[in-house]
C-alpha angles and dihedrals in degrees: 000000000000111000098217134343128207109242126202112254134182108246103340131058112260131192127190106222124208124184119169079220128032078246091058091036091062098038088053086046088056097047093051093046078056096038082061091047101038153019106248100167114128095355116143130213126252099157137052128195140179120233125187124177134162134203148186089247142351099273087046088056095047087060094032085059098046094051081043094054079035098057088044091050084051106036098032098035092232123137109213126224114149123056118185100180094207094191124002126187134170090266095029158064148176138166158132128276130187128190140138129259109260092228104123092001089071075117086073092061110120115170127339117244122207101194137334103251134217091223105139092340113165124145108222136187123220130182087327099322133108117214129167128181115224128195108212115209105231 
């Protein structure tokens, strides 16, 4: 199973995310928000933070915890490449996230994304798998 897949959009930038579980499903959602904005290949990680955020639903809480990575990469200057989702409910989330400071990496910026949207957002589950797509706001 992929983990995520860039999809063609009309004027913003769109991923289909998959997750055997809705915890694999976010933390895949969030590497492919960072795979647009950045190389990640071969980075490695020199920072951690931990990230809560809550929400009215699930699909509330998957945009709720990309602005929420978003707004860390912009005003902190990391670029993001590992998500461990500690716990995870239908209203909640917390976890762990690990990057590196852009600093002398600026050469691994890729495309600059405004906000993660709500645009035709549903979580779905098929024979076992969860996928979302997400529209991304360029």
């Amino acid at each position: 199973m992929k983990p995520f897949e860039i999809v063609d959009h009309t004027a913003d930038i769109s991923i289909k995310a998959y997750g055997k579980s809705e915890k694999e499903l976010f933390e895949n959602a969030a590497r492919g928000m960072f795979n647009i904005a950045a190389d990640l290949e071969g980075i490695t990680t020199s920072t951690e933070l931990n990230v809560k955020v809550s929400a009215l639903d699930k699909e509330e809480l998957l945009v709720e915890w990309l602005d929420e990575l978003l707004y860390n990469f912009y005003t902190k200057h990391i670029i993001f490449c590992e998500f461990n989702i500690v716990e995870l409910t239908d209203k909640s989330l917390s976890a762990k996230i690990k990057g590196r400071f852009i600093g002398e990496n600026k050469n691994r910026l890729k495309s600059e994304i405004k906000a993660a949207t709500r645009h035709g957002l549903n979580i779905v589950k098929k024979d076992g798998i969860y996928e979302v797509q997400i529209v991304f706001d360029v």
